[in-house]
C-alpha positions as CSV (number, residue, x, y, z in Angstrom):
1,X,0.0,0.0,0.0
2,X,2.8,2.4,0.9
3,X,4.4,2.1,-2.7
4,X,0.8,2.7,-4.4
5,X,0.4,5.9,-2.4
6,X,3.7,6.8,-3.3
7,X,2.9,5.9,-6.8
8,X,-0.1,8.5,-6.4
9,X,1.8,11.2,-4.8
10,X,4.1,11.3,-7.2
11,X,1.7,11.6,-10.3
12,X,-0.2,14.3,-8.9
13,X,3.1,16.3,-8.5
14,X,4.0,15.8,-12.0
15,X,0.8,16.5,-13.2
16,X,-0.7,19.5,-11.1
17,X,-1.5,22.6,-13.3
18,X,0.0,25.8,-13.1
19,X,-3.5,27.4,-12.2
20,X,-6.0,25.3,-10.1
21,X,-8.4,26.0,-12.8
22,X,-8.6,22.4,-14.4
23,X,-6.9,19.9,-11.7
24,X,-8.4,17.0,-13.6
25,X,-5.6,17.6,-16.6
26,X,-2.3,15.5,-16.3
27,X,0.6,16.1,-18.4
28,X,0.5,19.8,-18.7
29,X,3.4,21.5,-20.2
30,X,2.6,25.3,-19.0
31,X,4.2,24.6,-15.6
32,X,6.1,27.3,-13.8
33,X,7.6,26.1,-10.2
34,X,7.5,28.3,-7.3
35,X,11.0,28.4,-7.5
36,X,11.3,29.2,-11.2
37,X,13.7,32.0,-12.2
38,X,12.4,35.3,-13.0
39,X,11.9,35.1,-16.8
40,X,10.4,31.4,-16.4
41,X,6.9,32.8,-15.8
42,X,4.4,33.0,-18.9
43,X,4.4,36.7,-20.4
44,X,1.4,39.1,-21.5
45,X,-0.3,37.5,-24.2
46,X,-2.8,35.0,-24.4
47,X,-1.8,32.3,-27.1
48,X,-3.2,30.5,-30.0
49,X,-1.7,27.4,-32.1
50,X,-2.3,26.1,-35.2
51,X,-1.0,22.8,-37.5
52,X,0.2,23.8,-41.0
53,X,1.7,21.1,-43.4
54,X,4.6,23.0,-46.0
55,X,6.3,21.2,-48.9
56,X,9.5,21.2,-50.0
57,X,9.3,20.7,-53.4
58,X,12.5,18.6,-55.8
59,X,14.0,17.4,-52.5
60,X,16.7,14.6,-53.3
61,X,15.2,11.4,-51.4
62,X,17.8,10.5,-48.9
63,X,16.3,7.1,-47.9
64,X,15.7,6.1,-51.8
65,X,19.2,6.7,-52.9
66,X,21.4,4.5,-54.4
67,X,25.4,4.4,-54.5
68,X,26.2,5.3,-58.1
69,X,22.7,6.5,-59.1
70,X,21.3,9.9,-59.4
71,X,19.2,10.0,-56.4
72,X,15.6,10.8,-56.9
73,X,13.8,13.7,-55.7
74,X,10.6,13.7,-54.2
75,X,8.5,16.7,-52.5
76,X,9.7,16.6,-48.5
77,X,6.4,17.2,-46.7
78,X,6.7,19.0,-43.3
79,X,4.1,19.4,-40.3
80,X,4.3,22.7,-38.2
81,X,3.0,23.6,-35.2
82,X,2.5,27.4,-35.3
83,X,2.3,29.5,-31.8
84,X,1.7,33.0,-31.6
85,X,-0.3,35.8,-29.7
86,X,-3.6,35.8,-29.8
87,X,-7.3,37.2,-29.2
88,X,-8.5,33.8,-27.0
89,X,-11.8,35.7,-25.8
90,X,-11.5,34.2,-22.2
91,X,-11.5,30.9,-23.9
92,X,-9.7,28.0,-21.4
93,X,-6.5,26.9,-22.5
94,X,-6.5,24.1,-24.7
95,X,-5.2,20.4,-25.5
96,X,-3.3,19.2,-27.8
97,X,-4.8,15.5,-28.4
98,X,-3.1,12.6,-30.5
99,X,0.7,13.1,-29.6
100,X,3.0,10.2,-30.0
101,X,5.1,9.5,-27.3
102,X,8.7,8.0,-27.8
103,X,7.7,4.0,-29.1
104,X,5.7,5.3,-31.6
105,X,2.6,3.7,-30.8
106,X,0.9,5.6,-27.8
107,X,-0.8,8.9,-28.4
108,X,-1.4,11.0,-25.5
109,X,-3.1,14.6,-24.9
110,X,-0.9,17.2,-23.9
111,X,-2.7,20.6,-22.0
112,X,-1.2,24.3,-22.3
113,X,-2.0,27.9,-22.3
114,X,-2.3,27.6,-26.4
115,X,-6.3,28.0,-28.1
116,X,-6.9,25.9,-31.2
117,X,-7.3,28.3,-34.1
118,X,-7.7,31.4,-32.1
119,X,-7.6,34.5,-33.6
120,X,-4.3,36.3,-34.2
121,X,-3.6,39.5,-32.1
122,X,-1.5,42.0,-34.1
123,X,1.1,43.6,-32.7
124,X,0.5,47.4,-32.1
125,X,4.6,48.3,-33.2
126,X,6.2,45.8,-35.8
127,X,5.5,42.1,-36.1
128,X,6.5,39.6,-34.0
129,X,9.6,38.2,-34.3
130,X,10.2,34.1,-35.4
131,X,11.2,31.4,-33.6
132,X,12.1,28.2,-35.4
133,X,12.2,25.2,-33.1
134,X,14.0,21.6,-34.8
135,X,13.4,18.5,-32.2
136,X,15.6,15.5,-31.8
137,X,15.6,11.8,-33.9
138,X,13.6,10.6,-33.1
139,X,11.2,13.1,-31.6
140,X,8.1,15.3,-32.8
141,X,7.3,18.9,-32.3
142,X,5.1,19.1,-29.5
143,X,8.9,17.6,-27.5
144,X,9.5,21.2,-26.6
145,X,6.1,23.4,-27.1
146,X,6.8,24.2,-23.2
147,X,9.0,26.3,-24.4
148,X,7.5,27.2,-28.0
149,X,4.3,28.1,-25.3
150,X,6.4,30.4,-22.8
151,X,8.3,32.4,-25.9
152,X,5.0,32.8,-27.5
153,X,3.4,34.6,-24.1
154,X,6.4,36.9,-24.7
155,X,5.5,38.3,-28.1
156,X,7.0,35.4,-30.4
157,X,5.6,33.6,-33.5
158,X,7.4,30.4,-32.6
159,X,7.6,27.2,-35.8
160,X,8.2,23.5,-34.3
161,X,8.8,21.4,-37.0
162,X,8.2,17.5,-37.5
163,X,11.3,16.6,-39.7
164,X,9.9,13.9,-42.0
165,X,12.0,10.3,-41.4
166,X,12.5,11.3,-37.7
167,X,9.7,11.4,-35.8
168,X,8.2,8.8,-33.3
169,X,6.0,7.5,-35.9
170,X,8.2,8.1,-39.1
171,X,12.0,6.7,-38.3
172,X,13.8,6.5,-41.1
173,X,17.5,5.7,-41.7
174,X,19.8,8.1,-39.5
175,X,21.2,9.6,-42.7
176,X,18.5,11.2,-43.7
177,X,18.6,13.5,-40.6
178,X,21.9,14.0,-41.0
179,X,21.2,15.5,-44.3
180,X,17.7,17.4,-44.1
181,X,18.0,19.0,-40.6
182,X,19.6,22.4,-41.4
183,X,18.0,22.3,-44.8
184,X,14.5,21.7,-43.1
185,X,15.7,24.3,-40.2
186,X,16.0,27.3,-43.5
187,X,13.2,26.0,-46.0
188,X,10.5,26.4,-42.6
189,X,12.2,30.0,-42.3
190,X,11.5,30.9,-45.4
191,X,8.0,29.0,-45.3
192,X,6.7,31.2,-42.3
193,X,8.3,34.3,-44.2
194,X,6.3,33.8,-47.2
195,X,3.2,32.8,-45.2
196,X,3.7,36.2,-43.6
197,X,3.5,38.1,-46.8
198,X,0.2,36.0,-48.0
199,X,-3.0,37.6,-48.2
200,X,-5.7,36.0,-46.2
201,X,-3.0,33.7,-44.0
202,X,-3.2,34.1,-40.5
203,X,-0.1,35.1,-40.5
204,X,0.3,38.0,-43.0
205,X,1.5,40.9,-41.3
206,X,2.2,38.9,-38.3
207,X,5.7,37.7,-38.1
208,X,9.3,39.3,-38.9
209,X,11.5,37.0,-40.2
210,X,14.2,39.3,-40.3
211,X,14.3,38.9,-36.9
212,X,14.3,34.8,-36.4
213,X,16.2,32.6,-33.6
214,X,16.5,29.1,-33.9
215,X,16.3,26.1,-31.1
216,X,17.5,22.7,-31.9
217,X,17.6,19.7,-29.7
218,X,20.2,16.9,-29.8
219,X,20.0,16.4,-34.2
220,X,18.1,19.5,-33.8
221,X,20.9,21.2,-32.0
222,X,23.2,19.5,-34.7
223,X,21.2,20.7,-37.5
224,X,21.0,24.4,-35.5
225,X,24.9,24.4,-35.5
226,X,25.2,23.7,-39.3
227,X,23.0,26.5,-40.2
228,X,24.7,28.9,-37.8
229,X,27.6,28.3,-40.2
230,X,30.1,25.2,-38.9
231,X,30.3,23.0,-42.1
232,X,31.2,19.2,-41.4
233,X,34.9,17.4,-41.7
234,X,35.7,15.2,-44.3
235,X,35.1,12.5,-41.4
236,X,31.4,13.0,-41.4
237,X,31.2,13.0,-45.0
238,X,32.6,10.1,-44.9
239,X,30.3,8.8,-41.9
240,X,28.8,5.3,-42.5
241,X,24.7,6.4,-41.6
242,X,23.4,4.1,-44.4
243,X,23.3,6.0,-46.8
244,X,25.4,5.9,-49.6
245,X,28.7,7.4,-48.9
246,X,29.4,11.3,-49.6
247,X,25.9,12.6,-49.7
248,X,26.7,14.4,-46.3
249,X,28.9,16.9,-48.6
250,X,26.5,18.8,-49.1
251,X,27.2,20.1,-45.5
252,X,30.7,20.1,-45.9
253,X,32.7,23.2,-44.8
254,X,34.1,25.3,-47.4
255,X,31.5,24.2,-49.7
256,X,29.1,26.3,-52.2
257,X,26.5,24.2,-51.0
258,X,26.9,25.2,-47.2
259,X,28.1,28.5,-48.3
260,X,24.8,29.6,-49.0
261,X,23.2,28.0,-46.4
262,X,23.6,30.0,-43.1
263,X,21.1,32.7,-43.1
264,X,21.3,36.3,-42.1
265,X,18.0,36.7,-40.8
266,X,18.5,34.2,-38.2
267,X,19.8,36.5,-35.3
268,X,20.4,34.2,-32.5
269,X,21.0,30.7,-31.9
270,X,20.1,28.3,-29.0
271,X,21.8,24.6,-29.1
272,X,21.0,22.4,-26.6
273,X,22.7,19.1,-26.2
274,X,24.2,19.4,-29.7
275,X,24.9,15.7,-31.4
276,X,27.8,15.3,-33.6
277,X,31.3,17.0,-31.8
278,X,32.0,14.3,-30.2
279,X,32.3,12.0,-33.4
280,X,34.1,14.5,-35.1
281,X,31.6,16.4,-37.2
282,X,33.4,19.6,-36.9
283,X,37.1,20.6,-36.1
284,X,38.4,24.0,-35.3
285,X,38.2,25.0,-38.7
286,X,34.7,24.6,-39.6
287,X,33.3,26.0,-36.4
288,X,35.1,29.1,-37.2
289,X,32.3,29.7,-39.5
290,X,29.9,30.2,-37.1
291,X,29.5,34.0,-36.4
292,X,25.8,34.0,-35.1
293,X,25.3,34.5,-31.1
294,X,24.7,31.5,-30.1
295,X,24.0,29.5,-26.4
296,X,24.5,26.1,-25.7
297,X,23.1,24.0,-23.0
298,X,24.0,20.6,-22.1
299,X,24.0,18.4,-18.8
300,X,27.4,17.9,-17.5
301,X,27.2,14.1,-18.1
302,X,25.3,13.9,-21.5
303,X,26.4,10.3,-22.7
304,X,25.1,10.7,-26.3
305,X,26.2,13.7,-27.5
306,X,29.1,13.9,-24.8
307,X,30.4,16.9,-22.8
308,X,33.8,17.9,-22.6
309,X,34.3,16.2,-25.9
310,X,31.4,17.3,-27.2
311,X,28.9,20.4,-26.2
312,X,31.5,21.9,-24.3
313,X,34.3,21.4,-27.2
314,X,31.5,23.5,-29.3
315,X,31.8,26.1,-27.2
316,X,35.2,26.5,-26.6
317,X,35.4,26.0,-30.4
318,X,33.0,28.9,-31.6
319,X,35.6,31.9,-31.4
320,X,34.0,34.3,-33.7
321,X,30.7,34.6,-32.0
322,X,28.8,35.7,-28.7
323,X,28.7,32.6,-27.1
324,X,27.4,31.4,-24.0
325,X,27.3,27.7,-22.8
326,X,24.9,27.0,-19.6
327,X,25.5,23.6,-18.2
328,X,23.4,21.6,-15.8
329,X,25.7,19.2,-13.2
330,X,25.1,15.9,-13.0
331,X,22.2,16.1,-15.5
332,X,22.4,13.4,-19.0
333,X,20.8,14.0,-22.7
334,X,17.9,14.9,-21.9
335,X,18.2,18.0,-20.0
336,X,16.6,21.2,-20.3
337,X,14.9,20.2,-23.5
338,X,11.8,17.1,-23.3
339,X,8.6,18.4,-22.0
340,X,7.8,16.3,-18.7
341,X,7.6,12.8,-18.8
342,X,3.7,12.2,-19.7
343,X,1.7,10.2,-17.5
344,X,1.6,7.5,-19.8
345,X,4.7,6.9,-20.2
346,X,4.9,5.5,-16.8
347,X,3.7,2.2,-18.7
348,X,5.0,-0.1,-21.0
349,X,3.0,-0.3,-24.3
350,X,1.4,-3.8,-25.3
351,X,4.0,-5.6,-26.9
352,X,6.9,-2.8,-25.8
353,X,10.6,-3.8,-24.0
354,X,10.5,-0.7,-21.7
355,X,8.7,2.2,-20.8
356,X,9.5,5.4,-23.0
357,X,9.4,7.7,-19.2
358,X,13.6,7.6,-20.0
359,X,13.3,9.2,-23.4
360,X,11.7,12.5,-21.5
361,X,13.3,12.2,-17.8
362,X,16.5,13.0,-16.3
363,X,18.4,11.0,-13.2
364,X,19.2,13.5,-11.1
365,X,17.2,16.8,-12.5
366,X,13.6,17.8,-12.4
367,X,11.8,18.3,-15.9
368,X,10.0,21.6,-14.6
369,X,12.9,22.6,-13.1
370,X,15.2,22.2,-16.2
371,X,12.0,24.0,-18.1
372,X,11.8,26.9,-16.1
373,X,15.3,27.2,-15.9
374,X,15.8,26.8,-19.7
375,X,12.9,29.3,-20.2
376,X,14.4,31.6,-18.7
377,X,17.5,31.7,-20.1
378,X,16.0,31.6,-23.2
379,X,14.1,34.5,-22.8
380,X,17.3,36.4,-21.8
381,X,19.3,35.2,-24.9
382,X,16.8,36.0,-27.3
383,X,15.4,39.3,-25.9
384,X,19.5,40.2,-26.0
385,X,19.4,39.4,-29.7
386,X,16.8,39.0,-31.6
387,X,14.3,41.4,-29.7
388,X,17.7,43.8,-29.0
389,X,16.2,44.5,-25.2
390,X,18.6,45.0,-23.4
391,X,17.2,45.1,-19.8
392,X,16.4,40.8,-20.9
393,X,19.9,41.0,-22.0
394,X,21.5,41.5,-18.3
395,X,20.1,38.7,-17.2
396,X,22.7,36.9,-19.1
397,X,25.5,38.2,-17.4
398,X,25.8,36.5,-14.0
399,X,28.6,37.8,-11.9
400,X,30.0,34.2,-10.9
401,X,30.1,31.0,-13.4
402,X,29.3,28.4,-11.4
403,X,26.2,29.6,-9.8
404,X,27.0,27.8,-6.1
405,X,29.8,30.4,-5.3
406,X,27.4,33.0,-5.6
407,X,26.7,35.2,-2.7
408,X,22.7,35.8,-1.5
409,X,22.8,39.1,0.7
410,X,19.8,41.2,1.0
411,X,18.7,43.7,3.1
412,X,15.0,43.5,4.6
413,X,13.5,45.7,2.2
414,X,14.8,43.0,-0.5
415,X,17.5,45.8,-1.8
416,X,20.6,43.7,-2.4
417,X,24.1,44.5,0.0
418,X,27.5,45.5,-1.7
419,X,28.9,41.6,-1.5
420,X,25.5,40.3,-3.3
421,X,26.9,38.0,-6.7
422,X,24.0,35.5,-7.3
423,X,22.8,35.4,-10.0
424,X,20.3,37.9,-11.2
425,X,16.0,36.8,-11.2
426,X,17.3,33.5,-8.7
427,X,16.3,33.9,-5.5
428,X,18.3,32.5,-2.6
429,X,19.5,28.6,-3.1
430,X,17.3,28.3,-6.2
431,X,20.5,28.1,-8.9
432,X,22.4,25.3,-7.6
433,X,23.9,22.6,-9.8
434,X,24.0,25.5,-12.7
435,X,27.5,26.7,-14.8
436,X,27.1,29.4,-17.2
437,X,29.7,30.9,-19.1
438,X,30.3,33.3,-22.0
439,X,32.7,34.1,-24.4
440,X,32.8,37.2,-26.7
441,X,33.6,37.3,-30.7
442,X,37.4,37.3,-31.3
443,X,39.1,40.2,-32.4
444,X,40.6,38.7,-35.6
């Protein structure tokens, strides 16, 4: 009995709202944590969400290929889910029913802030600016609408893409991930920029793509790094993925192909848990190229796409742009990224090995915690560079690295004393186990 009522305890912490409006909901992915960081918490607008499909017409069709062959070309169909401010009418928030979870076979409804179809609200100044978010293989694009939700409160249009041959439900050969990412990452880009300029789409007038970051997960974070401008070795071309050899050169640095691929309009650059470093995808050379601000975020003992070998080496590598890397101690792959663990996952699917809870969860770490915490900083990068507010911006520069030297000293009217270094929206004890550090564009 004591290890079913633990069993229920548990459940109903993970799957308490963050409003007691509805507490019949489980797997919500709009929670904040009391002891979220300042920029966690959902902004001003009320949100709406809709699915778009786009096509990428004459795409070369990675899994068809043949060694020797011209490799056919098919039109590369992509799913969307679109967020963006909205006129919800006092509408409750809404659900998002018939989401895979990791063994492709269970579908599950996820509940947010977001309103099916709800009416656009246009922004009184210019339009909002674009946020392009690329999930991990496998994975789908509801993986981190926590955070497509949250940046949408804050005035973003924000694009999760399902990348065709890498979702749940639609695994194909690793190679064409390896291929398509960045090139799905630009062609959704310049989707959502000439949605904006439709008549009669909900988006016309809404979005400013001149003014676009871009989130990638694991191969998102992979494809993320590519189109920030770090073209692949000679090692990856050669990569066996199985798919015939050399098609990866499209990527490859120095090439007219990659060349033209890095786009200006893409302002900032958020990387979490980047794949690929750590086999030797780049060398100092090709991550030269990248001269877009970008922040990485990785968990200290990331196994897949490594750490000191891999997201960190990314870092230390990237010496020609703003560059930040926030680290989580002690915390694996899936940090900061995977919307909590839904209920469902709990279970083993009929004819399943395992549960899929460890596709979402980490060891050590909280998933709301890691959230919050990556919403935040988030919200700081971007507002620093692609929304060019500055006040957002400070909260990026934390006086201490390693967030557990930090000082908390306040006085009793909350006013902070002279010896005061923790770091800024954390209140006292709540930023332990964090690392962030930043490195500025060389002067070459």
């Amino acid at each position: 009995m004591r290890s079913a009522a633990l069993a229920t305890l548990i459940l109903f912490a993970i799957s308490s709202p963050s409003s007691a409006q509805d507490m019949t909901h489980h797997n919500h992915i709009d929670l904040i944590r009391p002891d979220a960081p300042a920029l966690a918490k959902h902004g001003e607008h009320a949100i709406g969400v809709r699915t778009v499909e786009v096509i990428n017409k004459n795409q070369i069709d990675v899994l068809k290929a043949t060694a020797g062959q011209e490799p056919p070309r098919y039109d590369r169909k992509l799913t969307l889910e679109v967020w963006y401010p909205a006129e919800t009418d006092g509408k409750q928030s809404g659900a998002y029913p018939g989401v895979f979870l990791r063994d492709g076979k269970t579908q599950v409804t996820l509940h947010g802030k977001a309103v099916r179809d709800a009416q656009p609200k246009r922004a009184a100044g210019s339009p909002y600016p674009l946020v392009i978010i690329s999930h991990g293989y496998p994975g789908n694009r509801f993986l981190l609408s926590h955070l497509a939700e949250n940046l949408a409160t804050k005035g973003y249009a924000v694009a999760a893409i399902d990348h065709a041959d890498s979702t749940y439900n639609d695994q194909g050969k690793f190679g064409s991930t390896l291929i398509n990412r960045p090139l799905d990452q630009v062609f959704v880009l310049n989707a959502i920029d000439q949605m904006s300029k439709e008549s009669g789409h909900f988006l016309n007038g809404l979005v400013d793509t001149s003014r676009t970051g871009l989130i990638g997960y694991s191969m998102g974070g992979y494809g993320a790094v590519i189109t920030a401008g770090a073209g692949v070795t000679k090692e990856a071309v050669a990569y066996d993925s199985g798919v015939p050899a050399g098609m990866l050169s499209v990527h490859l640095a120095g090439s007219e192909t990659h060349k033209k691929l890095p786009d200006e309009r893409i302002k900032a650059v958020v990387a979490i848990a980047p794949w690929g470093m750590q086999r030797g995808f780049w060398n100092q050379e090709g991550l030269t190229g990248i001269t877009t601000p970008i922040l990485y975020i990785a968990g200290s003992k990331d196994d897949v796409s490594g750490y000191e070998k891999g997201v960190r080496a990314l870092y230390t590598g990237t010496v020609n742009a703003d560059r930040y890397m926030l680290t989580f101690e002690n915390a694996n792959h899936n940090a900061a990224a995977p919307i909590p663990a839904p209920v469902e996952s709990w279970q083993t699917a009929e004819g399943g090995a395992s549960t899929p809870f460890n596709h979402y969860a980490d060891p050590v770490w909280d998933t709301v915690r890691m959230n919050n915490i990556t919403q935040h900083f988030t919200t700081a990068f971007l507002g620093r560079y692609v929304k060019a507010d500055q006040e957002l911006g400070i909260y990026m520069d934390v006086p201490v690295e390693r967030a557990s030297e930090g000082v908390f000293a306040a006085n009793k009217d909350g006013t902070f004393k002279p010896e005061h270094t923790y770091w800024k929206g954390f209140t006292a004890r709540t930023a332990a186990g964090l690392v962030l550090e930043r490195g500025t564009r060389s002067a070459n």
